[in-house]
N, C-alpha and C positions, 0 to 999 in steps of 0.2 A: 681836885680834878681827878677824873677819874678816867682810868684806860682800861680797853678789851683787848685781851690776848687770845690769838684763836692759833689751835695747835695746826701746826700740817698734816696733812691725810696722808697716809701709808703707801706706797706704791701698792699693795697688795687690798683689792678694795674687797674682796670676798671674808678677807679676817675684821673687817671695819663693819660687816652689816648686825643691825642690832636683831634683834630676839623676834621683833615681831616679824624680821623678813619673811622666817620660814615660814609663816602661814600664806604668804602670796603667792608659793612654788605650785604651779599645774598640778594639779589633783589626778592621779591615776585613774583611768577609765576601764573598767570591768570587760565593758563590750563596746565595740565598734559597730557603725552603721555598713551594710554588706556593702554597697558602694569603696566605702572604703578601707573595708577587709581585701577587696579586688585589685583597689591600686595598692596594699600595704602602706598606707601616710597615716596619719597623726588623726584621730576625731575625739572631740567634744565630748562625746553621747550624747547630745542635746539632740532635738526632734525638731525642727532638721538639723544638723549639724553646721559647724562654721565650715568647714570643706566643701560641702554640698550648697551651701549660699555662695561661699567664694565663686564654684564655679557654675552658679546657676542652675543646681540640678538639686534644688529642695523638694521636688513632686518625686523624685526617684528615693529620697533619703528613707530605709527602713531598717527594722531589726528582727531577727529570727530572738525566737525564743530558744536560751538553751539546754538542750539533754540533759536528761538528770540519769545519772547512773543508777541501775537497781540490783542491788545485788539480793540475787536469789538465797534464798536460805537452804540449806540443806534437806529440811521436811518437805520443802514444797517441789524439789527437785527428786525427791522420790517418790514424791506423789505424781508428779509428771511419767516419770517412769515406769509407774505402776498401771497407772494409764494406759499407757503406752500396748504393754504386755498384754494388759484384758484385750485389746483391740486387736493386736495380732493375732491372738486366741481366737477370737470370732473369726475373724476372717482365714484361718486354717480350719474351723472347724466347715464353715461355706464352700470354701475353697481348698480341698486339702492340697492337692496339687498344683498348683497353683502359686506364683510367689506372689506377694501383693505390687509389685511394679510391673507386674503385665495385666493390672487392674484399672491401673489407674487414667487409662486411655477409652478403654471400653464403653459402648451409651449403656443406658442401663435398662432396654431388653437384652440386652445380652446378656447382662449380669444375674438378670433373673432368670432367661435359660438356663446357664451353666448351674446357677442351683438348684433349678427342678428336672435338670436332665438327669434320669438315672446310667448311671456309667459307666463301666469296670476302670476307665480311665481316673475316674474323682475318687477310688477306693486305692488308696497310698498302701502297699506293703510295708513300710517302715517308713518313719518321717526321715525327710528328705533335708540336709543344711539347706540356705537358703545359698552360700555360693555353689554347690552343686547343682543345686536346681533353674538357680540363672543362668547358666551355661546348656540347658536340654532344650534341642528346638521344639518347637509347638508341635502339638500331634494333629496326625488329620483327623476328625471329628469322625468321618467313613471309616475308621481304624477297627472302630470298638465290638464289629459283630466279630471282627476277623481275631481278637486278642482270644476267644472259646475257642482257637485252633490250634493255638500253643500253652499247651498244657505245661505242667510241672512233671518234668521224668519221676517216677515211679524207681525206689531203692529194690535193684534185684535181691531177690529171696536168697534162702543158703541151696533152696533145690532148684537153681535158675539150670540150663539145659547151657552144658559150654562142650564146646568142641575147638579144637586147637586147630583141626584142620582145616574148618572154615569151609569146604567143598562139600564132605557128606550131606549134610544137611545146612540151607539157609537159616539160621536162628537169632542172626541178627538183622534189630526188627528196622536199623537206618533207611534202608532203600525200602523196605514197604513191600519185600519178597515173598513173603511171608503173609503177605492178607489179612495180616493182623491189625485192625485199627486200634489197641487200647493204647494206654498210655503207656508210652515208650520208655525203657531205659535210660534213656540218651534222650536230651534236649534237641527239637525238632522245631523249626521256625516256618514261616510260611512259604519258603521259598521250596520244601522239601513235597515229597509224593505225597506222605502220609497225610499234608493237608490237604489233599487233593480229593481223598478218600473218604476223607471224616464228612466234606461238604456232599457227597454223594451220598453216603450212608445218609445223612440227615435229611437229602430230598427225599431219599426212597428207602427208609428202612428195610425194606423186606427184600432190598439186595442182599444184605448179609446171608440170607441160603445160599444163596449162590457162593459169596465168601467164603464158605463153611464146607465143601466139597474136599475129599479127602485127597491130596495129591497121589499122583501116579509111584504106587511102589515100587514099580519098575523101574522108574526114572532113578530114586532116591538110593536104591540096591546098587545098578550100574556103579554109583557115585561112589560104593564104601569102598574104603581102602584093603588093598591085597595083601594076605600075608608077608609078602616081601614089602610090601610096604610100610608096616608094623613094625617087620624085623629093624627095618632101620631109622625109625623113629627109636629107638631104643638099646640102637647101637653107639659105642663109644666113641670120646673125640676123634677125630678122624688122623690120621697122619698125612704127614706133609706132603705135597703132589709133586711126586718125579719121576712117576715112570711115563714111559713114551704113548701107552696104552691108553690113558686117562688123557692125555693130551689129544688124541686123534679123537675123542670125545666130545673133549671139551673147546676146542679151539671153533667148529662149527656155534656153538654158542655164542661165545665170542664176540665171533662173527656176524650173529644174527642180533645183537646188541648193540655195536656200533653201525649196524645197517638200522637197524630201526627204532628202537630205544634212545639210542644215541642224538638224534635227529629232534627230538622233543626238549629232553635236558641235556645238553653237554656238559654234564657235570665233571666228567674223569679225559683228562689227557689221553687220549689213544694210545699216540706213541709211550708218552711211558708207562703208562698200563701192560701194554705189549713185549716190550723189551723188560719189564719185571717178571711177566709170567714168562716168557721165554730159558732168561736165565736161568730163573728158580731158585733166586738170591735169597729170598726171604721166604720165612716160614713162622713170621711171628701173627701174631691174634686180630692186630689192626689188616692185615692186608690179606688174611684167611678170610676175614669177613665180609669186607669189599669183591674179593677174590669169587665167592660162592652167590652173594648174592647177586652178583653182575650175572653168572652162572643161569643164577635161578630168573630173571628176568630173562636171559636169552634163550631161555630152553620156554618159557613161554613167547617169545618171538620167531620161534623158528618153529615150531608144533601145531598142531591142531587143539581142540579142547577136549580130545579122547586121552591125550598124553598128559601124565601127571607123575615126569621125570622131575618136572621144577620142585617137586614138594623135596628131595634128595638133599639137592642142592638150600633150598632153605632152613630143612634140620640142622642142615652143617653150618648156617650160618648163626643160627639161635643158639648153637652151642658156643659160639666165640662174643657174642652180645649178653656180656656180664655187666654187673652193678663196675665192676673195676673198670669194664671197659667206657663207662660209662661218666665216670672220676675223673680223665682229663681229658680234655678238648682235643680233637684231633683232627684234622680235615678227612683221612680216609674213611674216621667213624661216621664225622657228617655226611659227608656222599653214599655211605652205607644205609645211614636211616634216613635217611631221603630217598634214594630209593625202594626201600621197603614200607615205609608208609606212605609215598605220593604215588605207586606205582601197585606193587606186588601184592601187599595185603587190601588192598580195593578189588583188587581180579581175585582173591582167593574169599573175598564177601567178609572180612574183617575189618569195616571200616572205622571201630570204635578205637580197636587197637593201630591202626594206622594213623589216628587223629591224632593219641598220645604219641607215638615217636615221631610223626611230624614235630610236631611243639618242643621234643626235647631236642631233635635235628635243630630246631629255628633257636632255641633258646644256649644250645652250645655253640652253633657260629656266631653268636653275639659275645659271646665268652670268645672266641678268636679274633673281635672285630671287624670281622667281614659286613657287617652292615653300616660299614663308616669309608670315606678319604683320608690320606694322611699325607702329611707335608713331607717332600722327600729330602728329611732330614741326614738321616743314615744310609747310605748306598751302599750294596756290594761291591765289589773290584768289576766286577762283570755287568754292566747296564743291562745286557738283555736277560740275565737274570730275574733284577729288579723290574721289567715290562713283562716277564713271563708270569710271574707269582702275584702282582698286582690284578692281571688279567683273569689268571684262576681264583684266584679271593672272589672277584666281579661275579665270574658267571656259577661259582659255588653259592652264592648271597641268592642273585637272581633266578637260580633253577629252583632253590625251594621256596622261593616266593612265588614264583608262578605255579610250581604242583600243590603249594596250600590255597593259592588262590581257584586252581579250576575246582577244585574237591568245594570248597566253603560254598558256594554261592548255589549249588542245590543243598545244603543242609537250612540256612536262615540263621546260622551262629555270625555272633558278632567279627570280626579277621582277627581283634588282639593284638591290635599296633602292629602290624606286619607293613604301614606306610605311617611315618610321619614325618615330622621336621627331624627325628635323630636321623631319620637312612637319609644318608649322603650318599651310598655308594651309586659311583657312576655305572652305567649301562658298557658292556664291553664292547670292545671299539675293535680290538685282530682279527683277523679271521680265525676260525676255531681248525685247528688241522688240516691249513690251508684252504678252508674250504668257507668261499664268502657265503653261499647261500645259508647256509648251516647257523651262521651270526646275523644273516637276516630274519632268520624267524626265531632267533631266539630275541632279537632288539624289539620283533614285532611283538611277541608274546607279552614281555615286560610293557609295552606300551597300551595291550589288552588287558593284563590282570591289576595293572593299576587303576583303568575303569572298574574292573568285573570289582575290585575292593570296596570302590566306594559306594557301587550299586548296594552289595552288602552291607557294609555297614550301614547306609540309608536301610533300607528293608527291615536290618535288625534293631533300627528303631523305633519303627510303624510299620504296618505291615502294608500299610498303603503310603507311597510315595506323594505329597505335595506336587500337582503338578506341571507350576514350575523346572521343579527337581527332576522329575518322570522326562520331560521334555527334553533337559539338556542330556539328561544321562541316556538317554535313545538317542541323540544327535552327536551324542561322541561315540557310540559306538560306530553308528552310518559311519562319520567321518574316520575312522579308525580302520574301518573295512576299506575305502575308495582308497585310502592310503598305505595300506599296506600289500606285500606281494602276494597274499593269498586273492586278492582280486584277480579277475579272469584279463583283465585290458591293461595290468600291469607290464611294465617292458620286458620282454623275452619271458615270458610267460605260455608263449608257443612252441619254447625250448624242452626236448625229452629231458624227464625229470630222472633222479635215482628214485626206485622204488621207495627209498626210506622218507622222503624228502616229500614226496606224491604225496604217503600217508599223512606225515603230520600236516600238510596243508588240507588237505580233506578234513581233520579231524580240528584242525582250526577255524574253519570254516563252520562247523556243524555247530561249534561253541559257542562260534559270532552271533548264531541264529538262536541258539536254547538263551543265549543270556537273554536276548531281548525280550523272548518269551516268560522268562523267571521273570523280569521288570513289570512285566503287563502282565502277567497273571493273577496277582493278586485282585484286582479293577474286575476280573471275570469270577474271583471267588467271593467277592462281595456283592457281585451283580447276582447270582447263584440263590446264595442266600438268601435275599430283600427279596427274592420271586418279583421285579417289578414288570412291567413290561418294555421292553427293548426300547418302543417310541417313548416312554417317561423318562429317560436318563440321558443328561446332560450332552453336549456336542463332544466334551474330552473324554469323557468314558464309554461314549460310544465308539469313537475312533481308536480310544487303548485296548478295548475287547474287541473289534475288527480285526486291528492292527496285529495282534496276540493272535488271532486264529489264520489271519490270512499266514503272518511267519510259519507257524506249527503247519501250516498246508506246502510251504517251499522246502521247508528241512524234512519234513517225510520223503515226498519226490526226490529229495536230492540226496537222502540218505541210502535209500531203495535202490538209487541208480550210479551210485558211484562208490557203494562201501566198498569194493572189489578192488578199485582203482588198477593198478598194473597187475597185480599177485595177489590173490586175498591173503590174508594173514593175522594174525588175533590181534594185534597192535591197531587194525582197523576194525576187524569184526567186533570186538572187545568193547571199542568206544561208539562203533554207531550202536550196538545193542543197546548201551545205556542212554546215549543220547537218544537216540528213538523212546526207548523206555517212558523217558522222562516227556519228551514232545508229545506223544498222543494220550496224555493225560489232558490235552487242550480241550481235542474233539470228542473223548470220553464224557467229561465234565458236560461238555455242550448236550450230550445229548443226554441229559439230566434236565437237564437247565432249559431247553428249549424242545421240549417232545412233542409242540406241538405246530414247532415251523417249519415247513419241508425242506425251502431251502438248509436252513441249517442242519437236520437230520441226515437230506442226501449227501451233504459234504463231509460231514462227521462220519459217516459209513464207508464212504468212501476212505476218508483217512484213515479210518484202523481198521478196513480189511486189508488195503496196502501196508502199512502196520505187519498184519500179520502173515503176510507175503512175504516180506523182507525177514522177519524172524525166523518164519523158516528155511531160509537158503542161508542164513548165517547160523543154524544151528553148529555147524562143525566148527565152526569158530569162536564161538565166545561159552564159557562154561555155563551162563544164565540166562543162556539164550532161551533153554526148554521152560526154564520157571517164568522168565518174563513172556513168554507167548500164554502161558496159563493165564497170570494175572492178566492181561490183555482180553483174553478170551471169554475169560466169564465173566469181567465186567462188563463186555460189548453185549451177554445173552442178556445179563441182568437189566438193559437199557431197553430190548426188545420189547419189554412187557408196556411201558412207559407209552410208545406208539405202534402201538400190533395193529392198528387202525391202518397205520400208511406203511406197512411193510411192504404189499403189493408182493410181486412178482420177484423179485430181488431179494425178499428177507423169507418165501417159501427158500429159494434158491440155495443163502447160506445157512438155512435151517438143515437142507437135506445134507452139507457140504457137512454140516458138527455131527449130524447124528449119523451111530455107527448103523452099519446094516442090522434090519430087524428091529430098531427101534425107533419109538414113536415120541413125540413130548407129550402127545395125549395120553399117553400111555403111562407116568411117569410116577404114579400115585395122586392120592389126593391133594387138590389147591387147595391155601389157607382160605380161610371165610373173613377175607378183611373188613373191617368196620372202618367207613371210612370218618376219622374225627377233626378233618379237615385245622388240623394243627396249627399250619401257619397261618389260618384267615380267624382264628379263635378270637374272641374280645380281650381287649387289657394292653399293654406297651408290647407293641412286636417288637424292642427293641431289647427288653426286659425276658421276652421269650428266648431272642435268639442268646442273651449272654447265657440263659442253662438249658440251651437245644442239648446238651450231651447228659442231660441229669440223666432221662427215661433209657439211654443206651447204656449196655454194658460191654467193652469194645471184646473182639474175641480171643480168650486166651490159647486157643490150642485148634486142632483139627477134625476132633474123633468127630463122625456123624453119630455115634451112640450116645454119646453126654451132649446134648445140642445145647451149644454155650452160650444163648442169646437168653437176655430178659427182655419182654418185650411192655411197651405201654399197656395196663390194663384194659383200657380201655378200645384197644386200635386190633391187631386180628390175633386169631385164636392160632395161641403157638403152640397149642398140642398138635395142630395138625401140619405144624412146620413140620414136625418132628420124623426125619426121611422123606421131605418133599423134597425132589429132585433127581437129581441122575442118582445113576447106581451107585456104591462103592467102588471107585478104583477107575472110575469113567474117566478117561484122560484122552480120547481120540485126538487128532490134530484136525484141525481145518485142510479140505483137499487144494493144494495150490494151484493146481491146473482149473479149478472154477472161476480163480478171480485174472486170471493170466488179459483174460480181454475186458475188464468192468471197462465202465464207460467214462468219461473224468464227469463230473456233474457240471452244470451249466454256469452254478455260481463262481467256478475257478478257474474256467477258462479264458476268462479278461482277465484275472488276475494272475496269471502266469505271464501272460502277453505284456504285460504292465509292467516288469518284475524290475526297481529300483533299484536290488541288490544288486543283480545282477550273476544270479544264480546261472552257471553252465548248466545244463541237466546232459550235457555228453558221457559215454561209458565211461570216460575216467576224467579223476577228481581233477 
């Protein structure tokens, strides 16, 4: 018999399974069906899956294929690179300027434009990084005739003609005093005269005779300095001021300093100004400097422009402005060269060396930190301390930012960061020596040369403004005028003013009106150029060259009629001469540009014989009064020739008015035998012409009529017989003012006076 014994099973049934279990374990699945990668569960791989039959959704069961990694090899990843590099090569060689990310939007006539337009903009001076170059806004494409107008300054020779004095002779060629169009010493942008000149000389070369006329030596001899005035350019440092004698001299100065100087920048405390010169505590080198050149700006505030006591007072100041003084930052030095380069050496016709102590003025208050806020961490014992010396920081920052601002924006120089995100410093809030008016135009000025900045800086980046850009930067001026107190409808504005206060409103006023003319000028020296006709160009350029002559027709009238205001005095004669100066270069240009439309003829004549009506009754007041009636003068005869057709009655009239008794203009010698080569209608790219319209000119270096400094095109008139065409040697008459005392206004400006949105007074005072 036989028995089966069967063992008991384990509590443990996972150590009981035999060998073959493990091939029954769920097989690992590579990939899942997307359905069930979505809900993250458990799949088969199977096609369709058991998940997807479970829940009846076998039509949806799929699978992606997956990514295969590829790893690049290092040959083929500089072959890419290499690539890469020929291709931006091409496309800088198409495109030099140009980054290729403002490419890649473009259709592609465009693209082929930009590389068959010849350019001076597509010809790079030096390659450009590509992050510098993506930060340059777009130029305007109208830019490129106006780029032949800003040359490359010219390194002075060792026999360059320098005078310290600045008065005997004009030799510096910034203001364009001189008739000299060559290439300038000094960088000249389009906002300046000299471009003004260059577009004139290129409609009518055969202006330049007239250019060429020997200035009045009469005039130039008055100007030389007196023995006595020699003696003391040459005399020693001065000793220190305490006798009573120099005081009853100089206190009238002063005086005429914070009347009218003062009123513009309040850069210096009064009172303590006052009570230091009084006592006569000090007699060290910072307050000698300050000391005399207050001096020398009040001796030309209190004078006429026969006096040339201020040049005293300036030697004495030159002598304390050393390299040493110059080695630590000081506030008295800053207010020192701030007033001699925003003020003094502009009136003595030195505005190169005015530019440089501006800069170094601007660059040592930044060494004092005047162009920042600070947290008021550390106090004096005395708070009104701390509110007094905050306040002077303020209006010391602000005063030379607005005398660098009204200078910059007729040169076309970039400003030089003179605004950005570093200036913090707030606008001053006290009154300045009690005296609120005096902090209202100094709060309005800052809120004007912070426009007149940007206009600048825009300009010195094109010379034509996007007009966009054109548009808002003319509407924040309007809006800067309606709002501030130099408007005639502002409150108590019918209130008798101080004399000092009158001025600078006037002379703020005239500023309002030139800036917006710098803005729209350019639009008129490009119109100049292209000779198009007035109906072919656009609705916005028409209305910027309108807009540009009708202004320059309100600032003459209102310069003519208010330079006077309560008192004349050179603090006003001084700034409508040049703001005049600068405004009838509108209606000059015009009648270049259009000699053959009456309207515009008759109102351009009319604006610069009033022009030179006003120049002459402010001769006694501004020292360049006599040279800017020249330059005015013989550009208005040189225009004559242009339309001798429609002179009429009116251009015998101021014919007889120039010429002296006894002489004749037919009488004058022989006319050149012009050939006419009709230049700008020639075949080929008038675009390509106008970039080297300045090859065939050679601009003028000097004055003699014996060496006649012009080359002229071969082919255009015979310059032998330039050679003494014109008035005599030394011919300088004046226009007689009692001729034009009744002109008639012309017909096209009498709506537009009536019209006047500025809101221009034309009453006797400003």
């Amino acid at each position: 018999m036989f028995h089966t014994f069967e063992a008991a099973k384990d509590s443990y049934p996972e150590q009981n399974e035999v060998p073959g279990a493990a091939g029954k374990r769920r097989s690992i699945i590579v990939r899942a069906c997307e359905p069930c990668r979505s809900r993250k569960i458990r799949c088969n791989g199977e096609h369709p899956c058991e998940t997807c039959q479970w829940y009846r959704k076998a039509e949806i069961c799929h699978y992606t294929e997956p990514r295969q990694r590829q790893m690049r090899s290092k040959r083929s990843v500089e072959k890419i690179s290499a690539t890469l590099q020929e291709y931006r090569a091409i496309l800088q060689k198409l495109f030099p300027s140009v980054h290729p990310d403002m490419l890649a939007g473009l259709p592609h006539e465009k693209l082929i434009e930009m590389i068959t337009k010849n350019s001076p903009l597509n010809e790079p001076l030096s390659p450009i990084p590509p992050s510098l170059d993506e930060r340059q806004p777009p130029i305007n494409p109208d830019a490129g005739s106006l780029e032949a107008l800003q040359t490359m300054p010219e390194e002075a020779g060792d026999n360059s003609e320098y005078r310290s004095g600045g008065v005997p002779g004009i030799t510096d060629d910034v203001n364009a005093l001189s008739l000299s169009i060559k290439k300038s010493s000094s960088y000249l942008g389009i906002s300046s005269v000299t471009a003004v000149l260059r577009v004139i000389v290129w409609l009518d070369p055969e202006s330049q005779s007239f250019f060429a006329k020997t200035p009045d030596r009469s005039a130039m001899a008055s100007r030389q300095r007196s023995p006595l005035q020699e003696a003391i350019e040459h005399e020693h440092k001065p000793q220190p001021k305490g006798s009573s004698s120099s005081a009853w001299d100089e206190i009238p100065l002063i005086n005429a300093y914070f009347t009218y100087v003062h009123t513009f920048v309040p850069l210096i405390d009064e009172q303590t100004f006052r009570d230091t010169y009084i006592t006569g505590s000090r007699s060290d080198d910072r307050w000698l400097l300050l000391l005399n050149t207050v001096l020398a700006m009040g001796s030309v505030a209190a004078s006429t422009s026969e006096d040339v006591g201020h040049r005293i007072y300036y030697h004495r100041a030159k002598q304390f402005l050393t390299l040493d003084c110059l080695g630590t930052a000081h506030l008295e030095v800053i207010q020192a060269l701030a007033i001699l380069g925003g003020f003094y050496l502009h009136y003595v016709q030195q505005p190169t060396l005015a530019n440089n102590l501006m800069g170094a003025s601007l660059r040592m208050a930044t060494c004092l930190g005047l162009h920042r806020e600070y947290l008021d961490g550390v106090t004096p014992a005395n708070p009104q301390d701390l509110t007094a010396s905050i306040e002077m920081r303020r209006r010391v920052w602000w005063c030379q930012f607005n005398l660098d601002a009204w200078v910059g924006s007729t040169l076309g120089r970039p400003s030089m960061g003179r605004m950005g995100p570093a200036i913090t410093a707030k606008s001053p809030q006290q009154p300045i020596g009690q005296s609120t008016p005096v902090l209202t135009l100094l709060q309005d000025n800052i809120r004007f040369c912070i426009i007149s900045t940007r206009m600048e800086d825009a300009l010195a980046v094109s010379p034509i403004i996007p007009e966009a850009e054109l548009a808002a930067l003319d509407n924040s001026f309007v809006d800067w005028y309606k709002s501030s107190s130099v408007h005639p409808n502002t409150p108590r504005s019918y209130v008798v003013e101080l004399p000092g206060i009158a001025v600078t409103k006037a002379v703020m006023r005239w500023r309002y009106l030139l800036s917006r003319i710098i803005l729209h000028r350019p639009v008129l020296l490009w119109y100049a150029m292209r000779r198009m006709q007035f109906s072919a160009l656009s609705p916005e350029k028409k209305a910027s060259i309108e807009l540009c002559r009708d202004i320059a027709y309100k600032l003459i009238n209102d310069i003519a009629s208010t330079w006077r205001g309560q008192k004349a005095c050179q603090m006003s004669g001084w700034n409508a001469t040049w703001l005049l100066y600068q405004t009838v270069m509108v209606p000059l240009l015009s009648l270049f540009s259009d000699p053959h439309d009456p309207a515009v003829v008759e109102g351009s004549r009319y604006q610069v014989e009033l022009t030179l009506i006003a120049l002459t009754e402010m001769r006694g007041w501004s020292i360049t009064c006599h040279r800017s009636f020249e330059v005015v003068s013989r550009i208005y005869e040189a225009s004559k020739r242009l339309n001798s057709d429609q002179d009429g009655a009116q251009g015998n009239q101021i014919a007889d008015a120039v010429e002296p008794a006894g002489l004749s203009l037919q009488n004058l010698g022989p006319r050149p035998n012009f050939v006419d080569t009709n230049l700008c209608n020639a075949g080929g790219n008038q675009e390509l012409f106008m970039n080297h319209m300045f090859d065939s000119l050679n601009w003028s270096p000097g004055w003699d009529d014996n060496d006649y400094p012009f080359e002229t095109p071969s082919t255009g008139w015979d310059y032998h017989a330039l050679n003494g065409w014109g008035l005599p040697q030394g011919y300088d008459s004046y226009f007689d003012a009692g001729l034009f005392t009744a002109l008639p206004l012309p017909q096209s400006f009498q709506e537009i006076d009536g019209n006047n949105e500025i809101g221009i007074s034309h009453s006797p005072g400003p």
